[in-house]
NUTI-749434 format. One record per residue (C-alpha): residue number from 0; x, z, y. Coordinates in steps of 0.2 Angstrom, whole numbers. Last residue first. Example, Ala and Ser with C-alpha at 12.3 -4.5 7.8 and 13.67 -1.06 7.14 Angstrom:
<pts>
+-----+-------+-------+-------+
:   n :    xx :    zz :    yy :
+-----+-------+-------+-------+
:   1 :    68 :    36 :    -5 :
:   0 :    62 :    39 :   -22 :
+-----+-------+-------+-------+
</pts>
This chain:
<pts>
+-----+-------+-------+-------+
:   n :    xx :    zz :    yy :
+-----+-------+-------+-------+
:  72 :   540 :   548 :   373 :
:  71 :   536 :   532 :   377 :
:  70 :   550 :   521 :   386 :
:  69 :   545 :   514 :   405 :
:  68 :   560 :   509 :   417 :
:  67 :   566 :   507 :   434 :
:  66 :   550 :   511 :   443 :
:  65 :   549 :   513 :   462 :
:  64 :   538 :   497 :   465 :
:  63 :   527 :   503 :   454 :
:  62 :   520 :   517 :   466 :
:  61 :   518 :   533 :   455 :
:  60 :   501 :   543 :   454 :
:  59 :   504 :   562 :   447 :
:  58 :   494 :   573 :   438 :
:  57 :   502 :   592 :   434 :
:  56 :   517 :   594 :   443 :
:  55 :   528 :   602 :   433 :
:  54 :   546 :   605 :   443 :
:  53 :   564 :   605 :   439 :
:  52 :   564 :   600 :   420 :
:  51 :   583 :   596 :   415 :
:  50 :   587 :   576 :   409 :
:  49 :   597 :   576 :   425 :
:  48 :   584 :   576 :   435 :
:  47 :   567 :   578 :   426 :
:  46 :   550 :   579 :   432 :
:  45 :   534 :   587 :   422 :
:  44 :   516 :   577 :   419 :
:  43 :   503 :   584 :   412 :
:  42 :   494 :   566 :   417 :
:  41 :   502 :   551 :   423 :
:  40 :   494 :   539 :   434 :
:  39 :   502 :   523 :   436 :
:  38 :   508 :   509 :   449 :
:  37 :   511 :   494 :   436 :
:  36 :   509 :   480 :   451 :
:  35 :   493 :   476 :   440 :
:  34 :   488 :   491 :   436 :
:  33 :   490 :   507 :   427 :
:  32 :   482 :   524 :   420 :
:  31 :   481 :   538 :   410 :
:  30 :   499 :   538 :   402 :
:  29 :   504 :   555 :   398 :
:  28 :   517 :   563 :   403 :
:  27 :   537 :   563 :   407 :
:  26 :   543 :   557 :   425 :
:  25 :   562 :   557 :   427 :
:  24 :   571 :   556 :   444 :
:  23 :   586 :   544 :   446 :
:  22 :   579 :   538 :   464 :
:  21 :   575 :   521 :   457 :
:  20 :   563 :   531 :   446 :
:  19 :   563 :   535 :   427 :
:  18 :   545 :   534 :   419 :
:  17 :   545 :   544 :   401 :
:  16 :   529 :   540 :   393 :
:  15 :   518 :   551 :   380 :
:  14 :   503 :   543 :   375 :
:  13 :   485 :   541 :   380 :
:  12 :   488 :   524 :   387 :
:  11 :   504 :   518 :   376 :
:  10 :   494 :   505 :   369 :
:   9 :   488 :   498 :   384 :
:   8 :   507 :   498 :   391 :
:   7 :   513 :   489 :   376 :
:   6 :   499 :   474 :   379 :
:   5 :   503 :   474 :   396 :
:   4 :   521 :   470 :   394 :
:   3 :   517 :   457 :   383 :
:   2 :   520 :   457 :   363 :
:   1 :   525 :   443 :   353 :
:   0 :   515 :   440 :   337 :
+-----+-------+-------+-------+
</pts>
């Protein structure tokens, strides 16, 4: 069976993710959260530039519009 991009997103809820940004930023934490334009909530979230961890931010909320790509963690 051929899975969606929905279908991966629902079973990454929970999960680890790694969201990287049109502005070359790195998200890594845990899925809580998406809709239909894929903005998302991410929970015990840290960023990344440059693969280094520059801040942690706790819960985040991330426009989709802004997302290059989501990998789990």
């Amino acid at each position: 069976m051929e899975a969606r991009p929905f279908d991966t997103l629902n079973q990454a809820k929970g999960k680890g993710v790694i969201v990287e940004l049109k502005s070359g930023k790195q998200f890594v934490g845990l899925l809580r959260s998406f809709d239909q334009h894929v903005n998302m909530v991410l929970d015990n979230c840290d960023e990344k530039v440059d693969n280094v961890v520059t801040r942690k931010l706790g819960t985040i909320f991330i426009r989709g519009d802004t997302i290059i790509f989501i990998s789990t963690a």
